[in-house]
PyMOL Python script that loads the backbone (N, CA, C, O; Angstrom):
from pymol import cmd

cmd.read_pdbstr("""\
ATOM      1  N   UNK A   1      43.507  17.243  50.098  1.00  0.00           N
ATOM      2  CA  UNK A   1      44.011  16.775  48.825  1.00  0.00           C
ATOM      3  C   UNK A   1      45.495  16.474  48.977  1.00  0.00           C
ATOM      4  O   UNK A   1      46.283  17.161  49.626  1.00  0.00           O
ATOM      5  N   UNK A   2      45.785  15.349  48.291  1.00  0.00           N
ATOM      6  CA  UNK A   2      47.511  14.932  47.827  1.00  0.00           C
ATOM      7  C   UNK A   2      48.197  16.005  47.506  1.00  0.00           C
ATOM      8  O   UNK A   2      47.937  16.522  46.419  1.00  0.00           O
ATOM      9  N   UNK A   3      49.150  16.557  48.291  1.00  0.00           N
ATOM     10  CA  UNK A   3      49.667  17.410  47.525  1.00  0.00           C
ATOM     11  C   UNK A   3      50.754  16.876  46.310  1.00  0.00           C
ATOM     12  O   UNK A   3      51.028  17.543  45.313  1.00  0.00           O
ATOM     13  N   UNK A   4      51.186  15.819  46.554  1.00  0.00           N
ATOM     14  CA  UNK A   4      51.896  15.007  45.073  1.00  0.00           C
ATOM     15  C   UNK A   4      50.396  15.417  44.164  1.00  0.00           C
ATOM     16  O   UNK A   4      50.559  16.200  43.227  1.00  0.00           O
ATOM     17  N   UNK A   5      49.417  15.067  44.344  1.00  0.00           N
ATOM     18  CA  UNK A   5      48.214  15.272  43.341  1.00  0.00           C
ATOM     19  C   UNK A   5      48.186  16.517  42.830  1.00  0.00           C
ATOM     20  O   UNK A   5      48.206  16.769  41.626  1.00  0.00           O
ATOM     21  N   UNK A   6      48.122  17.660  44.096  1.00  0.00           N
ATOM     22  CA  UNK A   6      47.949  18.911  43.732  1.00  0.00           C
ATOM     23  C   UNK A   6      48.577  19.694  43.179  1.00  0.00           C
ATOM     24  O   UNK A   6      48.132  20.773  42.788  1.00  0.00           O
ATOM     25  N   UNK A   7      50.254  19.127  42.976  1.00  0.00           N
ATOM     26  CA  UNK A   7      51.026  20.245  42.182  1.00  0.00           C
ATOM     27  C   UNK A   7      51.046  19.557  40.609  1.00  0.00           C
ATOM     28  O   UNK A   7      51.255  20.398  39.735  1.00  0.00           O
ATOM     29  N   UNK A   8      50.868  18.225  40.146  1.00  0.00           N
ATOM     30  CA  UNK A   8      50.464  17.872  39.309  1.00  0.00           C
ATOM     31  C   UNK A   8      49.450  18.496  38.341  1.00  0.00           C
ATOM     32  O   UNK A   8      49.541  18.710  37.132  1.00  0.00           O
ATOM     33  N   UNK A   9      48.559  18.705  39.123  1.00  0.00           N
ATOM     34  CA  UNK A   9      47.561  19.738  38.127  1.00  0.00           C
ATOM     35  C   UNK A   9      47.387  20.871  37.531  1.00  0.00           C
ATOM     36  O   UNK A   9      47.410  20.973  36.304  1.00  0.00           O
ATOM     37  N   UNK A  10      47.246  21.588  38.118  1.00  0.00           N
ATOM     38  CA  UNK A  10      47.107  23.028  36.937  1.00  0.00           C
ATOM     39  C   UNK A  10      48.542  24.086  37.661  1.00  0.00           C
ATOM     40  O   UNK A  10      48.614  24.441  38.838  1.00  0.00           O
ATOM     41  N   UNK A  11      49.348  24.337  36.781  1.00  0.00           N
ATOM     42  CA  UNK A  11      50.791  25.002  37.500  1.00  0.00           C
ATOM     43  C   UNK A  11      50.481  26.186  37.373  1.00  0.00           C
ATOM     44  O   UNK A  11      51.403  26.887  37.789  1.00  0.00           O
ATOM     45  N   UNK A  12      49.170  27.097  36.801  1.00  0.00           N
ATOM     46  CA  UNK A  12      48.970  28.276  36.555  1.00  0.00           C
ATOM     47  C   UNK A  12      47.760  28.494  37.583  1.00  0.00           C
ATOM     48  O   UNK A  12      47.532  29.679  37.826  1.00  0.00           O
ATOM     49  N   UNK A  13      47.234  27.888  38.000  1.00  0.00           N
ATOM     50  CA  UNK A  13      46.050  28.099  39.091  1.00  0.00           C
ATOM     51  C   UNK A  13      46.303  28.005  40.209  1.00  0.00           C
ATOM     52  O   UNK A  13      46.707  26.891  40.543  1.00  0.00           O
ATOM     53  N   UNK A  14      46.208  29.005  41.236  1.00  0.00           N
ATOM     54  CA  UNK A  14      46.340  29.050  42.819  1.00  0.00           C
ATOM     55  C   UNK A  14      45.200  27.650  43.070  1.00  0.00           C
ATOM     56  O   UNK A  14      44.156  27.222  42.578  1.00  0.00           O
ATOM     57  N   UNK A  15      46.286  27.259  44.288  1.00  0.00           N
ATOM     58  CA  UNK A  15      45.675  26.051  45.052  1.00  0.00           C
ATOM     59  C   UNK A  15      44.431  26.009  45.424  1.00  0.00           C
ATOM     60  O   UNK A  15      43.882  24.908  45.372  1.00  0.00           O
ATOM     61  N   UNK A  16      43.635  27.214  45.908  1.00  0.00           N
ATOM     62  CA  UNK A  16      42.554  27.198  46.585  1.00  0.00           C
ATOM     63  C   UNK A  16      41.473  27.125  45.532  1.00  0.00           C
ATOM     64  O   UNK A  16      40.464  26.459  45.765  1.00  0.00           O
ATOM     65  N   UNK A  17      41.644  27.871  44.202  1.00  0.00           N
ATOM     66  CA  UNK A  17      40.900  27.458  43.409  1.00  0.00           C
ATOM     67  C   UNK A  17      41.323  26.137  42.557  1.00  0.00           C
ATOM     68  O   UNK A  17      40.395  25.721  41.864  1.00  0.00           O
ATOM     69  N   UNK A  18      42.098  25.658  42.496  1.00  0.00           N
ATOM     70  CA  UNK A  18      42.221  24.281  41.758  1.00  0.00           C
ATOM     71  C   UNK A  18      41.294  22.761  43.054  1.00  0.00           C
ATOM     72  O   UNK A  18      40.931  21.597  42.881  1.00  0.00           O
ATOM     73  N   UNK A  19      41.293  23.797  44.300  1.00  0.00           N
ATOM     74  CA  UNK A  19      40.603  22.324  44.939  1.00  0.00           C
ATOM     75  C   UNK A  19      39.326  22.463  44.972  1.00  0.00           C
ATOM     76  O   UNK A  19      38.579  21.594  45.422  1.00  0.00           O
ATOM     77  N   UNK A  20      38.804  23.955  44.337  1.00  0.00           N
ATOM     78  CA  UNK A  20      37.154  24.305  44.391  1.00  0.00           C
ATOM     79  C   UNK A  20      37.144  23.655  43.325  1.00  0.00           C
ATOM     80  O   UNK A  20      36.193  22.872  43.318  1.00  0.00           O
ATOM     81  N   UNK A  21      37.988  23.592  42.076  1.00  0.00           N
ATOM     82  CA  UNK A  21      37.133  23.042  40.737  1.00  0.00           C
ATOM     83  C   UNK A  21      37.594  21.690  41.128  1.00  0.00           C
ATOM     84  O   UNK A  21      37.174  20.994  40.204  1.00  0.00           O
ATOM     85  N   UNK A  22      38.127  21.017  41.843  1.00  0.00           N
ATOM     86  CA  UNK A  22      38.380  19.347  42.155  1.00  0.00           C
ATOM     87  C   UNK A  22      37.299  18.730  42.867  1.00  0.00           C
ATOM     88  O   UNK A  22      36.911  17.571  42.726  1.00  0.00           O
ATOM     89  N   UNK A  23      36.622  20.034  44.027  1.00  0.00           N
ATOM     90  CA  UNK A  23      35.713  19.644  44.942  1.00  0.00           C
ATOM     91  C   UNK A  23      34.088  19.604  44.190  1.00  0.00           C
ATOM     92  O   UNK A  23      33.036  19.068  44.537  1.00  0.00           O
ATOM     93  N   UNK A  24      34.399  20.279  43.241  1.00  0.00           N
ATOM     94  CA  UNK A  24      32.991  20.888  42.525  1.00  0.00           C
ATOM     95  C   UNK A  24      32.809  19.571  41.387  1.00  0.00           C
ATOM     96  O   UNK A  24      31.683  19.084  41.285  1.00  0.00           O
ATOM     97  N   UNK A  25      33.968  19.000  40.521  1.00  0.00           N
ATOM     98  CA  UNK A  25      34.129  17.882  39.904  1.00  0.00           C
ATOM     99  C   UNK A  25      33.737  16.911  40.603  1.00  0.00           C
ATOM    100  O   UNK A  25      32.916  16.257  39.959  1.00  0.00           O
ATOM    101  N   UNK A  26      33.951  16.434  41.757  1.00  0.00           N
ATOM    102  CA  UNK A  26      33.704  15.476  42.168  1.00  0.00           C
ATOM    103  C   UNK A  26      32.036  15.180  42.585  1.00  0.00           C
ATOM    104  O   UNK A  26      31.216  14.268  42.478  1.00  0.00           O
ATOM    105  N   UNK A  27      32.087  16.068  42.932  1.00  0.00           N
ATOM    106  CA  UNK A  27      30.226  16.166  43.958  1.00  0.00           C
ATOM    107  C   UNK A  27      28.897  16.496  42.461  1.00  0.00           C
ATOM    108  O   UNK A  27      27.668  16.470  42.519  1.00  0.00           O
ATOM    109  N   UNK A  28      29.924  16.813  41.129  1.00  0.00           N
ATOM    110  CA  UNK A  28      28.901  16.734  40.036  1.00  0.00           C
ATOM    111  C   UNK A  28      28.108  15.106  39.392  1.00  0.00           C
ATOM    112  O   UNK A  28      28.746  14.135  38.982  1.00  0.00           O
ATOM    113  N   UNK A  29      27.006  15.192  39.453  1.00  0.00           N
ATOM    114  CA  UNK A  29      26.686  13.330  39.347  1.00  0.00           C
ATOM    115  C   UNK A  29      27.165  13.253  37.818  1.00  0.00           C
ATOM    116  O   UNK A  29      27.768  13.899  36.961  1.00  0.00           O
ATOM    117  N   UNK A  30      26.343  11.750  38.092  1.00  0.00           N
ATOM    118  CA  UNK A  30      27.679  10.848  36.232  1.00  0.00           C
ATOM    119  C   UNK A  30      26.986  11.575  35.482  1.00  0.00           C
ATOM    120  O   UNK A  30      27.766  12.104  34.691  1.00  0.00           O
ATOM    121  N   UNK A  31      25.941  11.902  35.285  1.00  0.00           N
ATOM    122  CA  UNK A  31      25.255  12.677  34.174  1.00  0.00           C
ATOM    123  C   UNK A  31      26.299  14.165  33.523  1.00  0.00           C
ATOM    124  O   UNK A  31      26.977  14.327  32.508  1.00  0.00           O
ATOM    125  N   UNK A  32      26.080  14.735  34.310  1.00  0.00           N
ATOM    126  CA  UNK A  32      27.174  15.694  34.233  1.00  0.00           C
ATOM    127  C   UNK A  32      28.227  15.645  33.539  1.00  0.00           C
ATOM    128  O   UNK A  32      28.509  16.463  32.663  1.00  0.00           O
ATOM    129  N   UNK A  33      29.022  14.518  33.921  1.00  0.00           N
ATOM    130  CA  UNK A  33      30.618  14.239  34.120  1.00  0.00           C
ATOM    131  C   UNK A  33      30.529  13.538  32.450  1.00  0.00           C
ATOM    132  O   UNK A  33      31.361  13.681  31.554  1.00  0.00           O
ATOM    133  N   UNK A  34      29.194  12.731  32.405  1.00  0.00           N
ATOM    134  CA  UNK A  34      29.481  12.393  30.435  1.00  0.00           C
ATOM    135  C   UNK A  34      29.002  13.415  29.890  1.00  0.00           C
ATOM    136  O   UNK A  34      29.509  13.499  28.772  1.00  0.00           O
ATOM    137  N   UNK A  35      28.133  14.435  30.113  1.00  0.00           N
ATOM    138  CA  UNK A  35      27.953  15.240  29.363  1.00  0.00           C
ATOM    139  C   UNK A  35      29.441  15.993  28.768  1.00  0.00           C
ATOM    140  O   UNK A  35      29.672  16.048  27.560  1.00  0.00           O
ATOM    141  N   UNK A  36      30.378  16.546  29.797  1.00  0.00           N
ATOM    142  CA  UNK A  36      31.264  17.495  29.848  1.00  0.00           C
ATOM    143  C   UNK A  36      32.196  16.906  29.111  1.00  0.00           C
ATOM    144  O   UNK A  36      32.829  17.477  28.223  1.00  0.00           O
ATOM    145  N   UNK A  37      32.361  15.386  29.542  1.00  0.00           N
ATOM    146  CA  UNK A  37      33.100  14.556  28.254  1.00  0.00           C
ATOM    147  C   UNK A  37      32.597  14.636  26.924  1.00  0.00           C
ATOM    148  O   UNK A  37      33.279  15.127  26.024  1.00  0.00           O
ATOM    149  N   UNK A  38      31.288  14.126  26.711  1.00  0.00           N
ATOM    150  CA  UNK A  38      30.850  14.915  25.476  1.00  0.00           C
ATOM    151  C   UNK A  38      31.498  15.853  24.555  1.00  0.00           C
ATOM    152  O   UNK A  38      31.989  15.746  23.431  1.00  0.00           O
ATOM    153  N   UNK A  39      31.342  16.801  25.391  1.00  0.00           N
ATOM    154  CA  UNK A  39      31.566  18.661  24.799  1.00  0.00           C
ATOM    155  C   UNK A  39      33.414  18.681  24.750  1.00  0.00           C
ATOM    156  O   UNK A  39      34.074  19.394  23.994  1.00  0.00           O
ATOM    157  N   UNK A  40      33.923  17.791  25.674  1.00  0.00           N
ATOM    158  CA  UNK A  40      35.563  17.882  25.319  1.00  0.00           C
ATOM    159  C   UNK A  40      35.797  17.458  23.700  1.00  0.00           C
ATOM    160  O   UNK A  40      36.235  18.190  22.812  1.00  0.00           O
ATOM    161  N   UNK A  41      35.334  15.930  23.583  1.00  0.00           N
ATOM    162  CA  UNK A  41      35.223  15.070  22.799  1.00  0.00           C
ATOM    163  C   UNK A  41      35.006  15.767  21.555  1.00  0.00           C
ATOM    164  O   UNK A  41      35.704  15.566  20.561  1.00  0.00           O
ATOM    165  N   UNK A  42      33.494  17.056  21.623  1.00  0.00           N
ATOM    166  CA  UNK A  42      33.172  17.760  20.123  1.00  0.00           C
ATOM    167  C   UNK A  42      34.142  18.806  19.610  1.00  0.00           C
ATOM    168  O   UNK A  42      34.324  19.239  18.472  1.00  0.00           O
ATOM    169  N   UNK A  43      34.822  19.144  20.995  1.00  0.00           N
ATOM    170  CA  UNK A  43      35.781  20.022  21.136  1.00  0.00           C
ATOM    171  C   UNK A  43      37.336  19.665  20.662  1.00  0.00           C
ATOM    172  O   UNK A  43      38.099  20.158  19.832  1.00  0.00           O
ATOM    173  N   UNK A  44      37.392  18.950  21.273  1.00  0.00           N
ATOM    174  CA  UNK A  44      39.235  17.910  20.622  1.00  0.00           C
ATOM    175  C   UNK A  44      38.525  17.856  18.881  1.00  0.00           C
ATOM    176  O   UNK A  44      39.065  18.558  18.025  1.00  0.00           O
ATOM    177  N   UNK A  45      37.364  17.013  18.524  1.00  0.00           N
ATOM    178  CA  UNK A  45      37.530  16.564  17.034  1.00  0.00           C
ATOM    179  C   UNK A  45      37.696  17.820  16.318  1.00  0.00           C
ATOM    180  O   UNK A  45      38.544  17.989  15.442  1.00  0.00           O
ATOM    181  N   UNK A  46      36.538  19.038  16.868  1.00  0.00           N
ATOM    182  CA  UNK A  46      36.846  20.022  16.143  1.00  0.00           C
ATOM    183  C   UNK A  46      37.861  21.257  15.784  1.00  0.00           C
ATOM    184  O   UNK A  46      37.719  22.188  14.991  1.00  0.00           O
ATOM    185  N   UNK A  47      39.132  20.857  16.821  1.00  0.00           N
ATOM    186  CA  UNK A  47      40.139  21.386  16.629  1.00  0.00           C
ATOM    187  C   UNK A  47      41.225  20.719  15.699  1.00  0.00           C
ATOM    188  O   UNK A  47      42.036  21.264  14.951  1.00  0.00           O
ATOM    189  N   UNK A  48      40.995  19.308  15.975  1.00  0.00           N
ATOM    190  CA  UNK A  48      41.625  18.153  14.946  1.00  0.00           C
ATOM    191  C   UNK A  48      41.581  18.579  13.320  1.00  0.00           C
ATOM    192  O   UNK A  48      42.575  18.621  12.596  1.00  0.00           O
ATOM    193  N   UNK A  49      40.085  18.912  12.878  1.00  0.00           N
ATOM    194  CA  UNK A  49      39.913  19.234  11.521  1.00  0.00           C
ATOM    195  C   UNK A  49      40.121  20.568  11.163  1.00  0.00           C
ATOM    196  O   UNK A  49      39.868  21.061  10.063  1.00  0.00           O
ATOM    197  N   UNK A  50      40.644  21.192  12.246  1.00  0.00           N
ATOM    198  CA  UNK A  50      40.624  22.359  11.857  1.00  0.00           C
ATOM    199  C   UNK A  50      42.080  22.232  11.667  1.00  0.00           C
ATOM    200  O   UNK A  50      42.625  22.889  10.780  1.00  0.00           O
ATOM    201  N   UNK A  51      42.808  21.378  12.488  1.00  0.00           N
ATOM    202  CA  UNK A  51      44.241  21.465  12.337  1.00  0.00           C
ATOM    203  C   UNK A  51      44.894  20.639  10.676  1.00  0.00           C
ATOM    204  O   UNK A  51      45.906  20.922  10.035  1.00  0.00           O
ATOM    205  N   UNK A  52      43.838  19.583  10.409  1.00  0.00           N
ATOM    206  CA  UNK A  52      44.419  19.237   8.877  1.00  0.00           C
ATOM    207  C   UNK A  52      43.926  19.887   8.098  1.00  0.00           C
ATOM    208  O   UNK A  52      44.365  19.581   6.990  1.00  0.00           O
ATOM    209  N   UNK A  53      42.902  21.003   8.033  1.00  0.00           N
ATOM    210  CA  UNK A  53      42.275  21.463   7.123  1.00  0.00           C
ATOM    211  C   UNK A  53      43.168  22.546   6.753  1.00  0.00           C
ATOM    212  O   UNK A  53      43.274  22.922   5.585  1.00  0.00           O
ATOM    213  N   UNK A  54      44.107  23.288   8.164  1.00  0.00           N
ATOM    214  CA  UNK A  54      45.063  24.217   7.422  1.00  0.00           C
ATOM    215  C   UNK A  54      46.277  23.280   7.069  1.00  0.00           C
ATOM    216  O   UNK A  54      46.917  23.498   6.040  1.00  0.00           O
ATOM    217  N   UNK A  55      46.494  22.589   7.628  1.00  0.00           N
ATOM    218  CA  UNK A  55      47.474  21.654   7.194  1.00  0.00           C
ATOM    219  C   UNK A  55      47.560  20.944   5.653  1.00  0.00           C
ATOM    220  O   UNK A  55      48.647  20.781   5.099  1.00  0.00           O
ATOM    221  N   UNK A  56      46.154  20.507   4.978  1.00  0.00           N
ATOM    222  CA  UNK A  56      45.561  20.123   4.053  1.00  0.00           C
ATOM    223  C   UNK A  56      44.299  21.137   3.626  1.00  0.00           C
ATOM    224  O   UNK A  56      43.179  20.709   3.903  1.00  0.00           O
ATOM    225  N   UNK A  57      44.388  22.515   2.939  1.00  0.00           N
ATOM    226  CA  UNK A  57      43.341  23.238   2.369  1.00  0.00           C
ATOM    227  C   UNK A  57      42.826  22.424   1.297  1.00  0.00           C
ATOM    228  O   UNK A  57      41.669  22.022   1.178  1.00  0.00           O
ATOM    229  N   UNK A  58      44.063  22.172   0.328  1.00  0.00           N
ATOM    230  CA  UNK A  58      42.864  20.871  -0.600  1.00  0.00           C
ATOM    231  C   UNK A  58      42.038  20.156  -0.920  1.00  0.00           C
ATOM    232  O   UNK A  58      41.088  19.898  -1.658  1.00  0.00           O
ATOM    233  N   UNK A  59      42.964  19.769   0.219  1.00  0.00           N
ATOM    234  CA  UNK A  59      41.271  18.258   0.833  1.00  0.00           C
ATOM    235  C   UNK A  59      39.959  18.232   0.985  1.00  0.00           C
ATOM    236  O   UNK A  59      39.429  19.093   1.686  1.00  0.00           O
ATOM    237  N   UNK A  60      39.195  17.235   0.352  1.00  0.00           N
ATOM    238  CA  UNK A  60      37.614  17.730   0.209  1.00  0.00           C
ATOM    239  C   UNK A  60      37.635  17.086   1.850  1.00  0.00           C
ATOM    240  O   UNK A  60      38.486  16.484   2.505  1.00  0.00           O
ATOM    241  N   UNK A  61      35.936  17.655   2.178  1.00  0.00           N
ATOM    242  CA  UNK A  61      36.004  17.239   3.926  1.00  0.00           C
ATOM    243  C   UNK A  61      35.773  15.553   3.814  1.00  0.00           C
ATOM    244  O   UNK A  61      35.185  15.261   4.856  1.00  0.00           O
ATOM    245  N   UNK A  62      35.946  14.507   3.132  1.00  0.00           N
ATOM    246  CA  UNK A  62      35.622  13.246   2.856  1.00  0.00           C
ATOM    247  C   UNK A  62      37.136  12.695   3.278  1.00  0.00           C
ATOM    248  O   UNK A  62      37.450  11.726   3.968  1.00  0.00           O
ATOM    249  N   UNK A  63      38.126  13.900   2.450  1.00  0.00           N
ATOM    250  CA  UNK A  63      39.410  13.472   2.836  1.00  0.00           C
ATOM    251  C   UNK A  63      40.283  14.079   3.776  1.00  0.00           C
ATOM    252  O   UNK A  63      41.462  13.812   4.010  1.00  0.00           O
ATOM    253  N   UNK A  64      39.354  15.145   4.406  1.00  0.00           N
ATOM    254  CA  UNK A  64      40.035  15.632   6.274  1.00  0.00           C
ATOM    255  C   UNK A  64      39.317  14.045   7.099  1.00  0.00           C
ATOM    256  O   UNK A  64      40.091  13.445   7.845  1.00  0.00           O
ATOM    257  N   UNK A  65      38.000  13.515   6.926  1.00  0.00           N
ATOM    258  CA  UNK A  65      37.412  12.929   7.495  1.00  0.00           C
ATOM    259  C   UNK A  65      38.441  11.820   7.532  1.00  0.00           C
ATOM    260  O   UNK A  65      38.634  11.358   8.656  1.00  0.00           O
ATOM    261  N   UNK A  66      39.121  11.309   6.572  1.00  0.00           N
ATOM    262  CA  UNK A  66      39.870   9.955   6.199  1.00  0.00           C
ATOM    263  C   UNK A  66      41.104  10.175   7.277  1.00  0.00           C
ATOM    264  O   UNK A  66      41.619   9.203   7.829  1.00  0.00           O
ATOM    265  N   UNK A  67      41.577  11.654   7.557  1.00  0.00           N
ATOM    266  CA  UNK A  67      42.769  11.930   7.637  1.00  0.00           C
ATOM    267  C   UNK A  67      43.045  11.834   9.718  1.00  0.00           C
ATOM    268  O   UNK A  67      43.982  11.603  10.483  1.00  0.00           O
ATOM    269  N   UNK A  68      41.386  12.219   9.834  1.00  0.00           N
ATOM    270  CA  UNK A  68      40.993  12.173  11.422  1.00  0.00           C
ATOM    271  C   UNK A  68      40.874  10.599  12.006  1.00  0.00           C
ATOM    272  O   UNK A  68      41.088  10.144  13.130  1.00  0.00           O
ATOM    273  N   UNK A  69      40.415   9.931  10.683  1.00  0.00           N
ATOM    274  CA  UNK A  69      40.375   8.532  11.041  1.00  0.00           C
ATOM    275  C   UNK A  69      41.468   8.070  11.275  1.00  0.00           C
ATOM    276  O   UNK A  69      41.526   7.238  12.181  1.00  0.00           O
ATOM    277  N   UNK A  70      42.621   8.412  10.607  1.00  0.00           N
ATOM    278  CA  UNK A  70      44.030   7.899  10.365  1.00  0.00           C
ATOM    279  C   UNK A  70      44.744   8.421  11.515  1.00  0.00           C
ATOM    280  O   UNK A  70      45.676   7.701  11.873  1.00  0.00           O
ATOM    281  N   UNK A  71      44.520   9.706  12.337  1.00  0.00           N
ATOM    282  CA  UNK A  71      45.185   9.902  13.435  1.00  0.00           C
ATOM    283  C   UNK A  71      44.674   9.672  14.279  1.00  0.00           C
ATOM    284  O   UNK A  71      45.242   9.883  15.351  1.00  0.00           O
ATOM    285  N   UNK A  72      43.095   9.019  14.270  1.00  0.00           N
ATOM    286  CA  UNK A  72      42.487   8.385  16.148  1.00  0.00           C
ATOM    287  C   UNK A  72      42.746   7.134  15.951  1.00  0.00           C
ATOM    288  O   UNK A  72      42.610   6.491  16.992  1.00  0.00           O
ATOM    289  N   UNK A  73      43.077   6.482  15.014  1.00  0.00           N
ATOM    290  CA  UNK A  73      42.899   4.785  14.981  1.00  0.00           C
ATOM    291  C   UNK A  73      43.564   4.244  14.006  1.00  0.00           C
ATOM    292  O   UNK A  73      43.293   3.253  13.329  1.00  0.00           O
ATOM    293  N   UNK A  74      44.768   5.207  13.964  1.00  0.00           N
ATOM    294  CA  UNK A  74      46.277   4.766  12.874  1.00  0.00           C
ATOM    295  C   UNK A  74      45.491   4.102  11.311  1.00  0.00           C
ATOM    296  O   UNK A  74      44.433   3.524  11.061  1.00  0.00           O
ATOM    297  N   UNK A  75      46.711   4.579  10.492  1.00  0.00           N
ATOM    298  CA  UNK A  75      45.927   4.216   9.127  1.00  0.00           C
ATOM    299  C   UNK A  75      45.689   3.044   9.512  1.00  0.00           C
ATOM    300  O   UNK A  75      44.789   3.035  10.352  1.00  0.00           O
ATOM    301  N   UNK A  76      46.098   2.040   9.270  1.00  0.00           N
ATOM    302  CA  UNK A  76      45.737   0.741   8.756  1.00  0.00           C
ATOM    303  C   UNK A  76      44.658   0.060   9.464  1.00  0.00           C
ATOM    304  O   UNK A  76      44.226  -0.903   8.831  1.00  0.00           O
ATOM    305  N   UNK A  77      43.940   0.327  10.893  1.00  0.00           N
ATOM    306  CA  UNK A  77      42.679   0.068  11.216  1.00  0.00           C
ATOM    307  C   UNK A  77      41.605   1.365  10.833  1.00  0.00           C
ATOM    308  O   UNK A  77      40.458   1.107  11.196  1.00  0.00           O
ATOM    309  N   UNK A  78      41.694   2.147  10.447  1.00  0.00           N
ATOM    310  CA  UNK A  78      40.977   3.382   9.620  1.00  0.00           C
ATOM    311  C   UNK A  78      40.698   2.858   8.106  1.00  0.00           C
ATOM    312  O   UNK A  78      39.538   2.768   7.703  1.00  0.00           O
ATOM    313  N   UNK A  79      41.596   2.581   7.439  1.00  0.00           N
ATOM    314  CA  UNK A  79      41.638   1.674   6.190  1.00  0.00           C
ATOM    315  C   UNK A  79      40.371   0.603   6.529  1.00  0.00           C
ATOM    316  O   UNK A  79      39.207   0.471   6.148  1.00  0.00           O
ATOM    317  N   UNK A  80      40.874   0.227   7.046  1.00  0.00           N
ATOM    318  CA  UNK A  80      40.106  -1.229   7.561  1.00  0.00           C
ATOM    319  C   UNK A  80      38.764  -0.787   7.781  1.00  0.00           C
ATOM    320  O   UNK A  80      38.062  -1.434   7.004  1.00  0.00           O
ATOM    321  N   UNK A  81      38.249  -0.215   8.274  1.00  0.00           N
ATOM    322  CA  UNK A  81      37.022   0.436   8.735  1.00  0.00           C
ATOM    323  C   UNK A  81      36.213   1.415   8.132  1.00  0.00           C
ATOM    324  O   UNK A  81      34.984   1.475   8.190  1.00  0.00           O
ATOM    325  N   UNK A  82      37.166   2.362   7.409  1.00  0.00           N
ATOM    326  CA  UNK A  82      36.640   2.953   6.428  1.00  0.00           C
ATOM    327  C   UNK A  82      37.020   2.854   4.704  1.00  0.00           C
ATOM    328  O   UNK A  82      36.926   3.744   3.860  1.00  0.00           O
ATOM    329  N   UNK A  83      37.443   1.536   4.560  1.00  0.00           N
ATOM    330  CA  UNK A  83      37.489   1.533   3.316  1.00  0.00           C
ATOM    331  C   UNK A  83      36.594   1.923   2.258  1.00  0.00           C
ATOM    332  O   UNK A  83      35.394   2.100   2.466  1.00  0.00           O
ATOM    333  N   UNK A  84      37.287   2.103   0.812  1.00  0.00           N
ATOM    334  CA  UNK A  84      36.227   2.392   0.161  1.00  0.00           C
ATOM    335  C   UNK A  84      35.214   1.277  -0.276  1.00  0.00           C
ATOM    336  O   UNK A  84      35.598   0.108  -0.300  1.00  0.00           O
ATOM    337  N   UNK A  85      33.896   1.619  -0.631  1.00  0.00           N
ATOM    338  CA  UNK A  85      33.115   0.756  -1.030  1.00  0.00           C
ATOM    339  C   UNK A  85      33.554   0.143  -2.442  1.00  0.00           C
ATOM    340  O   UNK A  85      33.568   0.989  -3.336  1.00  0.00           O
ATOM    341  N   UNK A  86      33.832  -0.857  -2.739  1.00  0.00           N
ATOM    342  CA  UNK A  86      34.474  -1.784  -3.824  1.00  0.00           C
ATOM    343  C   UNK A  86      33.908  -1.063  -5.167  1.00  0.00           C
ATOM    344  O   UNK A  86      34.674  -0.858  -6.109  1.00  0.00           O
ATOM    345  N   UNK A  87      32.451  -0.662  -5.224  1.00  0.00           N
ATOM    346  CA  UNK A  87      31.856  -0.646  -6.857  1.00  0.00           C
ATOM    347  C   UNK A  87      32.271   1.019  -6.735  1.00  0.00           C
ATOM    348  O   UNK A  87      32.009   1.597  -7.790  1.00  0.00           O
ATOM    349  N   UNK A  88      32.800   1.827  -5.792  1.00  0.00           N
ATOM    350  CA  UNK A  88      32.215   3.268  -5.725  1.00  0.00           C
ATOM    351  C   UNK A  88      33.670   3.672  -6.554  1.00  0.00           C
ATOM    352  O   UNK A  88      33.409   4.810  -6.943  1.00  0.00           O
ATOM    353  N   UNK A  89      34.815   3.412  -6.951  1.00  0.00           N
ATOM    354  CA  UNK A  89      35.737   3.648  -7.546  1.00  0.00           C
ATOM    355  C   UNK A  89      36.593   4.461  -6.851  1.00  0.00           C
ATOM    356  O   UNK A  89      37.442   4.999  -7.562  1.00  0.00           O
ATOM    357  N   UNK A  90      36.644   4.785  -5.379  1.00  0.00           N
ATOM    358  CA  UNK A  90      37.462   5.524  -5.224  1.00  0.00           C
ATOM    359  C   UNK A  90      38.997   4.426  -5.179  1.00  0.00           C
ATOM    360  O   UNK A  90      39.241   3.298  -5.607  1.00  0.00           O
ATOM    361  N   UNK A  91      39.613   5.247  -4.587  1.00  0.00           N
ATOM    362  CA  UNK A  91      41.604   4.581  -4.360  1.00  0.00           C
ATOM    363  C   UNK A  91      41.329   4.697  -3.076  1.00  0.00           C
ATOM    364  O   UNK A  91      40.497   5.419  -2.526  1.00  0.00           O
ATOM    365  N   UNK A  92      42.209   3.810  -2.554  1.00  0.00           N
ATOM    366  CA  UNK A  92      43.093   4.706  -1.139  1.00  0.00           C
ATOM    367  C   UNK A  92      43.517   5.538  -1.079  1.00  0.00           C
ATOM    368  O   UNK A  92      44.343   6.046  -1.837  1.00  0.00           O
ATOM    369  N   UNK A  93      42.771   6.159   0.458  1.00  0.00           N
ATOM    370  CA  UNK A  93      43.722   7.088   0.893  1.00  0.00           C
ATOM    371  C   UNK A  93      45.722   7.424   1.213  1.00  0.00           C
ATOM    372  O   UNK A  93      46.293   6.641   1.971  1.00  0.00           O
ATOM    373  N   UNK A  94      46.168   8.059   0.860  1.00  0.00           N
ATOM    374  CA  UNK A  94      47.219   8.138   0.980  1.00  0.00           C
ATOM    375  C   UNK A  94      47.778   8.361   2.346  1.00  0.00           C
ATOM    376  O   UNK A  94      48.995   8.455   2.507  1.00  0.00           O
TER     377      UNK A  94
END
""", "prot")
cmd.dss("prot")
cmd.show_as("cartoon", "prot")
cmd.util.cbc("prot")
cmd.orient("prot")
């Protein structure tokens, strides 16, 4: 392994185990490798709502949902995408 690569990575993990979990990553097939993305993916969103929900206790989960949209894909394409339905009366989100 690079060692430019290897000190890059984990500054709290001895070398020998940072190249078992590099060697073990690599030799796992694609199946694997989207699954684990997956589980990051359920993992990042669900720390996200947990972070506006204390941030925003108010908020019904319609408007943590608005608020997750607005920080993966900036308001104004979130707007765009999740606008409200015209007859349903809501406003914009703020």
């Amino acid at each position: 392994m690079d060692k430019a690569i290897e000190s890059l990575l984990f500054s709290d993990t001895p070398a020998v185990v940072e190249r078992k979990l590099v060697n073990l990553l690599q030799q796992a097939p694609p199946w694997r490798k989207l699954e684990m993305v997956g589980q990051m993916n359920v993992t990042v969103h669900g720390l996200a709502i947990s972070g506006l929900r204390s941030r925003h206790p108010q908020d019904s989960p319609e408007e943590l949902r608005q608020r997750l949209a607005d920080l993966l894909l900036g308001p104004e394409l979130a707007r765009r995408v999740y606008a409200p339905h015209p007859q349903s009366g809501e406003t914009e989100h703020d």
